[in-house]
C-alpha positions in Angstrom: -2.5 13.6 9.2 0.8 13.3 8.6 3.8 13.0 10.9 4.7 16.3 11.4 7.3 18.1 14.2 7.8 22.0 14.7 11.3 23.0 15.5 11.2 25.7 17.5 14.0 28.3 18.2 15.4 32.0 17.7 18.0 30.4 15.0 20.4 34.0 15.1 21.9 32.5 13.6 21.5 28.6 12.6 24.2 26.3 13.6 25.3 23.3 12.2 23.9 21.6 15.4 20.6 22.9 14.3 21.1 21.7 10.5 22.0 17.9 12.5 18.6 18.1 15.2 16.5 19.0 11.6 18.4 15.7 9.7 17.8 13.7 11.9 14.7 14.5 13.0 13.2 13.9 9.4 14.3 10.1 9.9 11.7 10.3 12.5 9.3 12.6 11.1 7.4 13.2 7.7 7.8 17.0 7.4 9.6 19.8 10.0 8.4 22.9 10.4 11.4 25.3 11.6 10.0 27.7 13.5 11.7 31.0 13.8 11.0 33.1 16.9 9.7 36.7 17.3 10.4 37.9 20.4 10.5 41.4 21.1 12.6 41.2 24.0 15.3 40.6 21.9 17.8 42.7 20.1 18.7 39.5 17.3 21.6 40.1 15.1 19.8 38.8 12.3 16.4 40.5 11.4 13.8 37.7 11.4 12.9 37.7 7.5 17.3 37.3 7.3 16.8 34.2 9.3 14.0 32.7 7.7 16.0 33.6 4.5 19.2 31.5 5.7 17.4 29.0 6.6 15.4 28.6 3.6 18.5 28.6 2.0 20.0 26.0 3.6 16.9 23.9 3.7 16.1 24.9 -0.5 16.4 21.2 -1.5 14.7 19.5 1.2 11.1 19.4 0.5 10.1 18.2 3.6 10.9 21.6 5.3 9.1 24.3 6.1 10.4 27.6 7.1 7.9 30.2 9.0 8.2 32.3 11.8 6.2 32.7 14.6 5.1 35.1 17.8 3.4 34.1 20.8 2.6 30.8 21.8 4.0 27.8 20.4 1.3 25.1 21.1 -1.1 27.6 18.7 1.4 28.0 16.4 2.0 24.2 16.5 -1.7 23.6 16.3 -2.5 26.1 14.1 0.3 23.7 11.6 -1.2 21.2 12.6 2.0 19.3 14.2 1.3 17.6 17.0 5.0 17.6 18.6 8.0 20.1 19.2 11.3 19.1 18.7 13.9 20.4 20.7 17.6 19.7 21.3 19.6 19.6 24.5 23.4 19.6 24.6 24.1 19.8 28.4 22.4 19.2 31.8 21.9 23.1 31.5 20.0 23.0 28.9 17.6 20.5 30.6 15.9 21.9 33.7 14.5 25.0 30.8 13.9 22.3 28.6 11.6 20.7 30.7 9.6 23.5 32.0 9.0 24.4 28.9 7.3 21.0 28.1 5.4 21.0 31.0 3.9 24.4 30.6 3.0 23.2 26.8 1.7 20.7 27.8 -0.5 21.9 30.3 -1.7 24.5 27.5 -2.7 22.2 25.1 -1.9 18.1 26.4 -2.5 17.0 22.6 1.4 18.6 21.5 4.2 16.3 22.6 8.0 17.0 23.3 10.5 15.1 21.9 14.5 15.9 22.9 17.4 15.4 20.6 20.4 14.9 21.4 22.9 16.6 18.9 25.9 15.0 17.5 28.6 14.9 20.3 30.9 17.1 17.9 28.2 19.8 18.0 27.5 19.5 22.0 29.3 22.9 22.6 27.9 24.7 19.9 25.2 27.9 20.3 24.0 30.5 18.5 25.8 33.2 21.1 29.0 31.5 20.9 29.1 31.2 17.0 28.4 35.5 17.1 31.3 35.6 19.9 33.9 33.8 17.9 33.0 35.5 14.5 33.2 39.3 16.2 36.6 38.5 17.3 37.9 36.9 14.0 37.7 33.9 14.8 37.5 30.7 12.3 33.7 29.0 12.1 34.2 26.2 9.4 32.6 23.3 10.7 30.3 25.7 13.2 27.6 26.8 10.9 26.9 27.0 7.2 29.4 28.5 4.6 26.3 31.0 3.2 25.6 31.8 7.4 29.3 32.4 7.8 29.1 34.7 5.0 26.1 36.6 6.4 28.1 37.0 9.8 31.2 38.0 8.3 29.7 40.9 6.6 27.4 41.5 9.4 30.9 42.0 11.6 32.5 43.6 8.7 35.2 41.3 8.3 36.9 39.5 6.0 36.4 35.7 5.7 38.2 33.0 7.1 36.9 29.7 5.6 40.5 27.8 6.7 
């Protein structure tokens, strides 16, 4: 079986701390399965076949990346891939304590699906999905934040022009 990690997340949208956790994580790993959350207690921005879309987009030259999305829970998913361990990325202390509830409760679903946290790239340790929306409805500039075609799809989500400076 190959080495293979699901990277679990809603992705709305992806970040460029995202695009660094899914670089380096195929040092580590043979294939990545980016896992794009369905959850229905969620009003996304971005309709779940957009974000698989961007994503794909992003990820079109890297072979060793696989782009599906996903509803329930994630050790079947993950099992059903046939990875045997998430990959998930902290940026703060915050992040953490979910974190590792999460693990556990995987873990005591299925004990055969390992966790493995990532720290991102200190210039990214800020950066989230909800902030990269907040900055982008108020005009803000996002180069460096996320990727140029994902800035595009926000700015005409927002209906505004684009600020790539």
């Amino acid at each position: 079986m190959k080495k293979k990690a699901v990277y679990p997340g809603s992705f709305d949208p992806i970040t460029n701390g995202h695009v660094d956790i899914i670089m380096r994580g195929l040092k580590i790993f043979e294939e990545i399965l980016i896992a794009v959350l369905e959850n229905p207690k969620k009003t996304p921005l971005f309709t779940t076949k957009e974000r698989v879309d961007m994503i794909k987009e992003i990820f079109a030259a890297e072979k060793r990346v696989e782009v599906k999305s996903f509803h329930g829970l994630l050790v079947d998913f993950a099992h059903q891939n046939q990875a045997r361990v998430v990959m998930r990325g902290l940026r703060a202390i915050s992040d953490f304590e979910y974190e590792f509830q999460m693990a556990l409760m995987n873990r005591k679903l299925n004990p055969e699906i390992e966790t493995l946290f990532m720290m991102p790239n200190v210039k990214y340790s800020f950066l989230s999905s909800r902030l990269v929306k907040e900055v982008c409805m108020l005009g803000g500039c996002l180069t460096g934040l996320v990727p140029e075609s994902v800035e595009k799809r926000l700015r005409e989500k927002f209906k505004l022009s684009s600020k790539l400076t």
